[in-house]
C-alpha positions as CSV (number, residue, x, y, z in Angstrom):
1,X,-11.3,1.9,-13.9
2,X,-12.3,2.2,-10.4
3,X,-11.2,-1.6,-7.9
4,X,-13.7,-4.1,-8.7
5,X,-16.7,-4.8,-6.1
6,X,-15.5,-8.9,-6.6
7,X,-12.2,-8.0,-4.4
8,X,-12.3,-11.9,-2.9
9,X,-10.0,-11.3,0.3
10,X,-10.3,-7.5,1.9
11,X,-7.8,-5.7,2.2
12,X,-6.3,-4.4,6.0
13,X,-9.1,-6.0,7.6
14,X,-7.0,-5.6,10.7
15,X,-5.8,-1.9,10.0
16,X,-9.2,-0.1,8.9
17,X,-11.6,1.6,11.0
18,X,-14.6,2.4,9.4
19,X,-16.6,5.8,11.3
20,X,-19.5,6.3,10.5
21,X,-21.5,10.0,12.8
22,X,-25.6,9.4,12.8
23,X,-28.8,10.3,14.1
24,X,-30.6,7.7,12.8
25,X,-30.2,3.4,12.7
26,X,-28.1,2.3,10.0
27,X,-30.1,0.2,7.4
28,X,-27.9,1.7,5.0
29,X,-25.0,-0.4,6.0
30,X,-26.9,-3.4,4.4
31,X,-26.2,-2.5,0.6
32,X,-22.4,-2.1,2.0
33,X,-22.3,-5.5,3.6
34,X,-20.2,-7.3,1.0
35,X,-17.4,-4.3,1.6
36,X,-17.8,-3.3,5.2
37,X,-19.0,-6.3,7.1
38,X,-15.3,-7.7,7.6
39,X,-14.4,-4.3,9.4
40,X,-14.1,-2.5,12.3
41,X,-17.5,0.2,12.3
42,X,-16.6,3.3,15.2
43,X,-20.2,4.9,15.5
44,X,-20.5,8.2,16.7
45,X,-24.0,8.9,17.4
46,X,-24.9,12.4,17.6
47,X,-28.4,14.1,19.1
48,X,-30.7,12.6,22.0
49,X,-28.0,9.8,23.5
50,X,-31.5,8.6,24.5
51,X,-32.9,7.1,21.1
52,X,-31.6,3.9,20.4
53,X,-29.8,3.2,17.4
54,X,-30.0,0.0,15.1
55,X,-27.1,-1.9,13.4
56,X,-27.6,-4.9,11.0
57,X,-26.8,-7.9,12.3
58,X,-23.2,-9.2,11.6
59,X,-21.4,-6.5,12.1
60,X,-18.5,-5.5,14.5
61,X,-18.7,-2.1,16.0
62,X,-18.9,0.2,19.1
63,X,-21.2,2.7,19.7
64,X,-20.5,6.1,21.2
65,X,-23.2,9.0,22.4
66,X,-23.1,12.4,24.0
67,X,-23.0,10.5,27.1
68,X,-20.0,8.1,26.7
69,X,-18.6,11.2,24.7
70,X,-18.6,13.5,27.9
71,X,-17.2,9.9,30.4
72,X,-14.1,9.5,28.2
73,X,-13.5,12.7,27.8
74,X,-14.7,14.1,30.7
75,X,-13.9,18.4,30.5
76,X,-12.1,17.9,27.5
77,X,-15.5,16.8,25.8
78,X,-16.1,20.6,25.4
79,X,-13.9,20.2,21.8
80,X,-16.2,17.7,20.9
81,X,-19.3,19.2,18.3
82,X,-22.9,18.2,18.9
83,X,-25.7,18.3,16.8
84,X,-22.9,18.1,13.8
85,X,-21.6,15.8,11.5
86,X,-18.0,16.9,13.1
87,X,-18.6,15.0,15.9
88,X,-17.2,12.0,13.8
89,X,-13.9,13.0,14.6
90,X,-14.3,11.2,18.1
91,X,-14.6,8.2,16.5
92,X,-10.9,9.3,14.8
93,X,-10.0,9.9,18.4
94,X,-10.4,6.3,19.8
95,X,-10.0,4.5,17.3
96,X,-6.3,2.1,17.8
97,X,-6.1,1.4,13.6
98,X,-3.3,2.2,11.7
99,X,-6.4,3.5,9.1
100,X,-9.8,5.9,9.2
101,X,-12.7,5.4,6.5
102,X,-15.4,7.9,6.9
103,X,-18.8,7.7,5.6
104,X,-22.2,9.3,5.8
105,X,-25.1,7.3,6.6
106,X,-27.0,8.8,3.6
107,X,-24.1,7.1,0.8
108,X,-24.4,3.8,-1.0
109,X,-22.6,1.7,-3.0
110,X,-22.1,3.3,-6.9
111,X,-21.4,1.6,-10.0
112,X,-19.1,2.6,-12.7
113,X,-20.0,2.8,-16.2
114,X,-19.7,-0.7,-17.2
115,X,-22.1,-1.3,-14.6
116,X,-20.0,-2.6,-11.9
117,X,-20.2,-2.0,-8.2
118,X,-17.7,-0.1,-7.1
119,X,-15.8,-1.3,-3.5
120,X,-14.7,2.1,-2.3
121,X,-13.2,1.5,0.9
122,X,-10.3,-1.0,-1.8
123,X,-9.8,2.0,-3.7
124,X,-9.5,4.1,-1.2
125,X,-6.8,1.6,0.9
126,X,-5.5,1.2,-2.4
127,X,-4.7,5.0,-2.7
128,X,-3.4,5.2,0.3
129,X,-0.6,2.2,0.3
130,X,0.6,3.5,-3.2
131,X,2.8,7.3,-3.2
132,X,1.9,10.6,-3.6
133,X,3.6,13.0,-6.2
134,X,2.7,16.8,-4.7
135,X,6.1,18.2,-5.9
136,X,5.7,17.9,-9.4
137,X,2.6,17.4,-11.3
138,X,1.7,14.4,-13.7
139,X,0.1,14.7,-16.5
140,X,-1.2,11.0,-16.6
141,X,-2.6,11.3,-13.6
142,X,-1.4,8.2,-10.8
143,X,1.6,7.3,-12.3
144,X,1.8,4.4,-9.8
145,X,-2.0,2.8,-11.5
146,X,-1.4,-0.4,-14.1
147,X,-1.0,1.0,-17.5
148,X,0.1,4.6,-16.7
149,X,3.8,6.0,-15.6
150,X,5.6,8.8,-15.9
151,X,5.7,11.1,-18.5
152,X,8.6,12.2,-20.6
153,X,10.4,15.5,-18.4
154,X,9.2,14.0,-15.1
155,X,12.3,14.6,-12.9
156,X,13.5,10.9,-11.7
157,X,14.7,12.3,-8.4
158,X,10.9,12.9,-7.4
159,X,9.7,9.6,-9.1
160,X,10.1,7.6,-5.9
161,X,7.2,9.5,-4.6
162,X,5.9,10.3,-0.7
163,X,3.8,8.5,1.5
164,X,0.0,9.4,0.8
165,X,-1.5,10.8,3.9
166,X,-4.8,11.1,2.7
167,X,-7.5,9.9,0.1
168,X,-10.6,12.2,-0.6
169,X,-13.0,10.6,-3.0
170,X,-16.1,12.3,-4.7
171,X,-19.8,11.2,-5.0
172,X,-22.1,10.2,-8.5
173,X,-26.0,11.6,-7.8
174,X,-26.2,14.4,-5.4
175,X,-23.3,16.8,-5.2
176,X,-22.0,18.5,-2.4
177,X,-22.6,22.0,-3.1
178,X,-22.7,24.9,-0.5
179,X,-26.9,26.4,0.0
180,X,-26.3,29.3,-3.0
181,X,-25.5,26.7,-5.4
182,X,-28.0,24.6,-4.3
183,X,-30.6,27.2,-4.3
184,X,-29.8,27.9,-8.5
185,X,-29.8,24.1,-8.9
186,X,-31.8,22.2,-7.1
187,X,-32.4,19.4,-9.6
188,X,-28.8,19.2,-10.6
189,X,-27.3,15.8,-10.1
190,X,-23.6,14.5,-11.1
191,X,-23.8,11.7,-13.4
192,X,-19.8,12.2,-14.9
193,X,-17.9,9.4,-13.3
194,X,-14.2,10.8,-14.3
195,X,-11.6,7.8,-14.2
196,X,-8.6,9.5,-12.5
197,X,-7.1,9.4,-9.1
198,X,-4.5,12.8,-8.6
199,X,-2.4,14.1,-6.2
200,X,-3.2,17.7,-5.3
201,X,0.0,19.5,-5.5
202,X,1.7,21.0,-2.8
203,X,0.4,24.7,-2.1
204,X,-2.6,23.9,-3.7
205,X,-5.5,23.8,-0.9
206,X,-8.9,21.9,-1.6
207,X,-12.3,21.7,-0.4
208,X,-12.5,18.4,1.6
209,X,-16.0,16.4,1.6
210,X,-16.3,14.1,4.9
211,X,-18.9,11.2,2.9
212,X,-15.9,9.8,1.4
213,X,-13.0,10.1,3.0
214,X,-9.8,7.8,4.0
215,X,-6.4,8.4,6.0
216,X,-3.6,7.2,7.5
217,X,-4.7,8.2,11.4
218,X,-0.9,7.6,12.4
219,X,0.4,10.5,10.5
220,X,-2.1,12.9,9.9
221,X,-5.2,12.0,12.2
222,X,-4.0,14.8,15.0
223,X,-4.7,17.1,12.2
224,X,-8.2,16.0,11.5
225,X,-10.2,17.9,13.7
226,X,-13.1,18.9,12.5
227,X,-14.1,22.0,14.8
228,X,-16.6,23.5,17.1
229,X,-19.4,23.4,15.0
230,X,-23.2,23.2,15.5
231,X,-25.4,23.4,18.9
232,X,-23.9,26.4,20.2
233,X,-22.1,27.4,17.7
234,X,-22.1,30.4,15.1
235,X,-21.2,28.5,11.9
236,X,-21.8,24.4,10.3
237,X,-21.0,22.6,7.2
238,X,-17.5,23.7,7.3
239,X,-16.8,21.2,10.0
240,X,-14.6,19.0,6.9
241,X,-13.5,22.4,5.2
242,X,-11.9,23.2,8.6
243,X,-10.2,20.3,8.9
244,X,-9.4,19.8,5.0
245,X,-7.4,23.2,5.4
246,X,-5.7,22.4,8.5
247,X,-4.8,18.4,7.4
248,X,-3.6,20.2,3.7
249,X,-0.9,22.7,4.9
250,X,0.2,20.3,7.6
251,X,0.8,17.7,5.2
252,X,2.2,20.1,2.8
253,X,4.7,21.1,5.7
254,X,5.7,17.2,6.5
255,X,6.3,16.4,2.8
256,X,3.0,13.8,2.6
257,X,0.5,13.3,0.0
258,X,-3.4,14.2,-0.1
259,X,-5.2,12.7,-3.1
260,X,-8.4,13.0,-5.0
261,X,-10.4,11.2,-7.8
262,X,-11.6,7.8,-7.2
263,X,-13.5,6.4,-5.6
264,X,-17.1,7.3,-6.2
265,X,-20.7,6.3,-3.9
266,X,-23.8,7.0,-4.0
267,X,-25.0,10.2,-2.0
268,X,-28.7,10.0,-1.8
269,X,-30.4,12.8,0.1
270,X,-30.3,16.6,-0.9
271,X,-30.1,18.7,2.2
272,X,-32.9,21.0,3.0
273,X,-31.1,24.7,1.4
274,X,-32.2,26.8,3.1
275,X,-31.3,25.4,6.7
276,X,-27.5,25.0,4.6
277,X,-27.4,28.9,4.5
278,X,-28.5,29.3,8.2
279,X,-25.2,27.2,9.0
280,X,-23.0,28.6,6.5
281,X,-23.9,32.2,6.2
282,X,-20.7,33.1,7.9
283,X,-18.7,30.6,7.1
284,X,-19.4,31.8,3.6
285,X,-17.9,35.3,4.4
286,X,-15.6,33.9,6.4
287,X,-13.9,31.4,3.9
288,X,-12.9,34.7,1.6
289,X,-10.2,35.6,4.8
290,X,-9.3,32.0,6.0
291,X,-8.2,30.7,3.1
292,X,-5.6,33.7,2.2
293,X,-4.5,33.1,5.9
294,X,-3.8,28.8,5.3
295,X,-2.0,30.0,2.0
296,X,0.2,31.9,3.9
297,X,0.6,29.8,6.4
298,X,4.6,29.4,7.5
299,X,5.3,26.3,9.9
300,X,9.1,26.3,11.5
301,X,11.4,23.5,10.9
302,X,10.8,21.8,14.7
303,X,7.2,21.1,13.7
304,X,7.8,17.1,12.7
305,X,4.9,15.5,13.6
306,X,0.6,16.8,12.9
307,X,0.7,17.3,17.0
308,X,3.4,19.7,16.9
309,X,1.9,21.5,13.7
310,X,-1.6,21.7,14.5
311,X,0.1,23.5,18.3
312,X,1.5,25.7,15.8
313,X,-2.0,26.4,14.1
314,X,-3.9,27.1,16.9
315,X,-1.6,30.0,18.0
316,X,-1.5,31.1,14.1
317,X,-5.5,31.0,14.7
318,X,-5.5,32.7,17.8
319,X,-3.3,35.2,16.5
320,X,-4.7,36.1,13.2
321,X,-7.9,35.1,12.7
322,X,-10.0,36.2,15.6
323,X,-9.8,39.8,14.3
324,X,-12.9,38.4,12.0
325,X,-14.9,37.1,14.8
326,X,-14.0,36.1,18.7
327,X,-15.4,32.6,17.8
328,X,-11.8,31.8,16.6
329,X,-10.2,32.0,19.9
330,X,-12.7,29.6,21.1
331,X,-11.8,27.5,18.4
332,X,-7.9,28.1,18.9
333,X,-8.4,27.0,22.8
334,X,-10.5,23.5,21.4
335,X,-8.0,23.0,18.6
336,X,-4.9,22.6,21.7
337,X,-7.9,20.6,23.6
338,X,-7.9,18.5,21.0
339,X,-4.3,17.4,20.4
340,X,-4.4,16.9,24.5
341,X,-7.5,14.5,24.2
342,X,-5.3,12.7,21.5
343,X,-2.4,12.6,23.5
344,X,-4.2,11.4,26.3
345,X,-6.0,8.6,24.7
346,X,-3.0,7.8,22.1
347,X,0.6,8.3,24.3
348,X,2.2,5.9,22.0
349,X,1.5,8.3,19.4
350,X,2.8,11.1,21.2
351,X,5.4,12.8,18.9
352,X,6.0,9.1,17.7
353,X,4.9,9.5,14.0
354,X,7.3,12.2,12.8
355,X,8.1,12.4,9.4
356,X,11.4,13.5,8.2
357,X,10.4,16.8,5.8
358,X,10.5,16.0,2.3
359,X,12.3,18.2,-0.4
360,X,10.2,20.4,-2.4
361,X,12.5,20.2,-5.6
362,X,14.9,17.8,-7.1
363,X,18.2,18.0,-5.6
């Protein structure tokens, strides 16, 4: 089962940032206050800097607009999205924790089936403290989880496991479907709570969802841009896709973990459809060439650390992909404005988290 809501002492109080991207003031955060109120909250308000947002009373947070976006940054802001949830990866940028949780403003607490709350920001630290197994799959699952291990043929040489770069959990209620899918089912709502955390093997890419997501920012958070997207921009809703593919084959190259599964929340609101397929309509062509270009994707030795990789991926972009539109040498030029932001407002990060490469076999 899913970490219990009754989790008496929180976990990494002192490591977690919680990000939250909004238009709108954050009465939501009141059904979280049992789980989030001991944290950190980075919100990155997107839209008119000029409408004030409101924050329960209690919590500990700062509060970034387009403004304070564009005075930090200054002409590096230009990487920065607006008018798009991927303007939440500023709040990645300044945050100083070891540890990102990010959430969507329209997601609330879920329950499992015995009825209990579930305390998805535990689960997800939880994930991310315990190893990864993307070179060989499991069949039960998380063999690190109480009452599971590994099963019989599991090569001990791989048992030890990698560190887990990243946790991606999924949603009970409203699923996150693309505007075709949503136009053939409007009404349909996920009500299958599956009990499993996996690691997604190496190779394999995903579809990563922003609501519920966790990561270690030290080793992976240069890799989680999330894109020019929005005002201005030819594409949106693939703002987390982007940075899902990107954060996948980097930690696929580094030998570090990405898993799935629990936890689960709440996501309330359905998305108006057909504004969905005015955002993704290219996207939706596009995805059929990008994804056969991060499969292939080859990333030399030198490459130890998500700066030095996603360097690597911007000339990869620049070099292969704007043959389907010019917007991807745009993107290439904010992906290197990006890791120079980062550098800039994290120099003791500056090639410091390198990972030695993990095998992808048993020796």
């Amino acid at each position: 089962m899913s970490l219990p809501a009754t989790v008496v002492t929180p976990p990494l109080v002192d490591q977690v940032d919680i990000v939250i991207p909004t238009i709108r003031s954050l009465d939501f955060l009141e059904q979280w206050r049992p789980f989030f109120q001991p944290y950190h909250l980075i919100i990155v308000q997107d839209g008119d800097p000029s409408i004030k947002i409101r924050v329960p009373e209690g919590y500990d947070y700062e509060l970034y607009n387009r403004n304070d976006i564009d005075r930090i940054l200054g002409p590096k802001s230009s990487c920065i999205s607006f008018k798009d949830g991927a303007c939440r990866c500023f709040g990645f940028l300044v945050s100083k924790k070891k540890y990102i949780f990010t959430i969507d403003d329209d997601c609330f607490v879920a329950k499992d089936p015995s009825g209990q709350e579930i305390n998805a920001l535990a689960q997800h630290i939880h994930n991310l403290v315990t190893p990864s197994t993307p070179f060989f799959f499991n069949t039960l699952y998380d063999p690190y989880r109480e009452g599971a291990d590994f099963v019989r043929g599991y090569p001990f040489s791989l048992r030890e496991g990698v560190t887990t770069a990243i946790s991606h959990g999924l949603w009970l209620n409203v699923p996150d479907y693309d505007a075709p899918t949503q136009l053939v089912k409007p009404r349909e709502r996920n009500t299958r709570y599956v009990d499993a955390v996996m690691t997604i093997p190496k190779g394999t890419l995903f579809p990563m969802c922003a609501m519920n997501l966790a990561f270690d920012r030290e080793l992976i958070g240069p890799a989680m841009y999330f894109g020019l997207m929005g005002d201005g921009q030819p594409i949106g809703r693939y703002d987390d896709m982007w940075a899902g593919w990107c954060a996948k084959v980097t930690c696929d190259h580094l030998g570090i973990g990405v898993k799935t599964g629990l936890p689960y929340l709440s996501h309330s609101k359905a998305s108006n459809p057909f504004v969905n397929l005015k955002k993704e309509y290219k996207g939706l062509f596009w995805q059929e060439d990008l994804i056969p270009f991060f499969q292939n994707v080859t990333l030399p030795k030198e490459c130890t650390t998500a700066q030095k990789c996603y360097i690597e991926l911007s000339k990869l972009v620049k070099e292969k992909l704007v043959a389907i539109d010019p917007y991807f040498e745009k993107l290439s030029d904010a992906m290197v404005t990006w890791i120079d932001a980062w550098n800039e407002l994290n120099p003791s990060t500056n090639g410091a988290a390198t990972v030695k490469v993990q095998p992808s076999k048993p020796k």
